[in-house]
C-alpha positions, 0 to 999 in steps of 0.5 A: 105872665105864667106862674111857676109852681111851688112846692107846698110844704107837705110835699117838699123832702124832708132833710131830716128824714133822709139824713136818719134813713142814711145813719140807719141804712149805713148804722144799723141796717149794715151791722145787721146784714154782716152780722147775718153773713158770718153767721151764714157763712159760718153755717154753711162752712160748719154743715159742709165740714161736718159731714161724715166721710164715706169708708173708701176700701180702695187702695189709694193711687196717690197720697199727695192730697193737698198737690190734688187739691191745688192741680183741682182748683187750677185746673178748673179756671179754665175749660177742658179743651173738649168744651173750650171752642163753645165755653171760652167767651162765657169763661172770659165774660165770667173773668170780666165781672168777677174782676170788676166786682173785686175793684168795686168793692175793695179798690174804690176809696169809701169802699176802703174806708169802710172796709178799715172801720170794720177790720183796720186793714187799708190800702191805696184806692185806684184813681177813680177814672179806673174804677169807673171803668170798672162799673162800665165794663162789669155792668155790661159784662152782667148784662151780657151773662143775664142775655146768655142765660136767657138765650141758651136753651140749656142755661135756660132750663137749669136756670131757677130764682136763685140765678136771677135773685144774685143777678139781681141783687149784685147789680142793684148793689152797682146801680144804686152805688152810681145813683148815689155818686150822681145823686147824694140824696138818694145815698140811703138806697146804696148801703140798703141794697148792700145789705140785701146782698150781704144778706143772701150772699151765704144762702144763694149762689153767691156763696161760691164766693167762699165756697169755690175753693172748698170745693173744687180742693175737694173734688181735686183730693179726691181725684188725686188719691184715685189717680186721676187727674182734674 
């Protein structure tokens, strides 16, 4: 009769282990990794804005600055005609994820739940079908954007770390969440990898997250009071 191998004492994981990783991952570790990405966005918010402004001696065209801000950021959700034919399925592509990305981190219940420990705010979650529909789509949408920035020659040349560090950092935050659903003794990993993410958030391109705004309002004001339009 052929013996089953046992785990020896030495090797089997250590319940107590996992549980203080897990208390310091969703403890400590978190409250660090927010704390550093309001410092950074708030340094990256304060370096932007106090920047001098260069004497425009030009007669302004228009005084409706905020109308330009608004027509700036608008007008830039969607390619100019010139560049729609080639740039419309990277544009959709970038609202798949950017969708999915929003019902992941504010639509999944513990996500919600997390959320109103920290501010208070809570809402209705999604039916959990819905956000795993979510998952599917955003992750092959990532996958895809990754196979397009490898594949265009001119994506290609512009692309540096910082590209692939965020593509990385937001997908390992997605695949260590699922690994956690499917696996509650690897939960730890999850919280770790948010944590990176909300670590580089306001240092890398990520932070167009909070920036994009500023700075297509800003193109649009200027654009406004030159007369031209975005």
């Amino acid at each position: 009769m052929q013996r089953v191998p046992v785990l020896s004492v030495a090797t089997q994981p250590d319940p107590r282990a996992a549980m203080e990783l897990l208390d310091f991952a969703r403890g400590p570790a978190l409250a660090a990794a927010l704390a550093i990405m309001i410092a950074g966005i708030a340094w990256r918010l304060f370096g932007i804005f106090r920047l001098p402004n260069r004497p425009d001696y030009s007669e302004p065209r228009s005084t409706a600055l905020w109308a330009g801000r608004l027509r700036g950021i608008v007008s830039r959700m969607w390619p100019h005609p010139e560049f729609r034919a080639r740039a419309t399925l990277a544009t959709i592509n970038g609202y798949v994820y950017h969708i999915g990305l929003a019902i992941i981190a504010f639509a999944y219940l513990p996500h919600i739940y997390f959320i109103e420990r920290l501010t208070g705010a809570h809402w209705p979650a999604l039916p959990e079908p819905v956000f795993y529909i979510a998952v599917g789509f955003t992750t092959v949408s990532l996958s895809v954007a990754l196979l397009y920035r490898l594949s265009d020659p001119v994506l290609k040349l512009l692309s540096n770390f910082d590209d692939y560090f965020s593509w990385f950092v937001v997908m390992s935050a997605i695949l260590t969440g699922m690994l956690a659903i499917l696996h509650p003794s690897l939960a730890a990993i999850h919280p770790l990898a948010v944590a990176l993410l909300l670590i580089w958030l306001p240092f890398g391109k990520l932070a167009h997250a909070f920036l994009v705004f500023v700075s297509r309002g800003t193109t649009g004001a200027a654009m406004a009071r030159k007369g031209a339009r975005p």
